[in-house]
N, C-alpha and C positions, 0 to 999 in steps of 0.2 A: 280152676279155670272156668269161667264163663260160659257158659253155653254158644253164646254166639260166636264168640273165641274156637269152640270147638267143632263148629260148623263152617266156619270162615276157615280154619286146618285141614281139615274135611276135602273140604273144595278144592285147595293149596294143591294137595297131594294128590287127587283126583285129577285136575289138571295136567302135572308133571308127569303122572300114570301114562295117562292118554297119550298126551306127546310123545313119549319117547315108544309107545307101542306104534303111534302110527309111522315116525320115525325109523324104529327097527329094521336090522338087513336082514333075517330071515324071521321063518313062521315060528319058531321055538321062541325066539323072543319076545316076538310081538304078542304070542300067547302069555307070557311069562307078566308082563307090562300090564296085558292086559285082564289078567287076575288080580292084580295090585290094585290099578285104578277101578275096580268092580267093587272091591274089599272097601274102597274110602267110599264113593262112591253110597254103598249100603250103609256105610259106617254113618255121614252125610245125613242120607233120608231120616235113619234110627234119630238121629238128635233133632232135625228139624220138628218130624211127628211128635217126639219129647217135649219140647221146646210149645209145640201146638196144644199138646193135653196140658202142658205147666201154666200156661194164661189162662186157659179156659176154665179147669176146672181143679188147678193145684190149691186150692185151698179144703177142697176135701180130705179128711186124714187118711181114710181107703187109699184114695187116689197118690196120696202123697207117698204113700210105702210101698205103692205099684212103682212110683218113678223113680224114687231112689233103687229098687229091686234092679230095675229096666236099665240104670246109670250101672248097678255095680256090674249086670251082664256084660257091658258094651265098654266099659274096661277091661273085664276082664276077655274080649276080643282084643282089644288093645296090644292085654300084657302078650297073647298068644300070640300075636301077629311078630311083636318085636321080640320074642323068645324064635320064632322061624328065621326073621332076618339074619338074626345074632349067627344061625344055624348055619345060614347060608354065607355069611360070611366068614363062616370057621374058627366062630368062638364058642 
């Protein structure tokens, strides 16, 4: 997936987060929402900043095995996130 793809998802979900915290009928929720949309949110900024060192200065080789490194940590946020949901939905 594209970078841009994955910041434009980013935002999607970040979105959605928001709403339904501000939405929410009590404080457990809204807090609940509002971890979520924090989580894309950070998720968001990581690939923009990515996205910012990959123009500028991605044709350095240092630099290039910092961003792929920086790409595999923020998957594997990813996989964690959707291994909690899974949790949370009682699978």
């Amino acid at each position: 997936m594209a970078i841009e793809d994955q910041i434009a998802l980013c935002s999607e979900h970040f979105s959605k987060w928001k709403g339904m915290a501000l939405s929410a009928e009590d404080t457990v929720e809204a807090k609940h929402c509002m971890e979520k949309a924090f989580f894309w949110l950070e998720l968001q900024s990581a690939f923009i900043a990515l996205n910012a060192v990959e123009q500028t200065r991605g044709s350095d080789a240092d630099v290039k095995q910092k961003i792929l490194q920086a790409k595999t940590n923020l998957s594997r946020k990813l996989v964690d996130y959707a291994d909690d949901t899974l949790k949370e939905l009682g699978f």
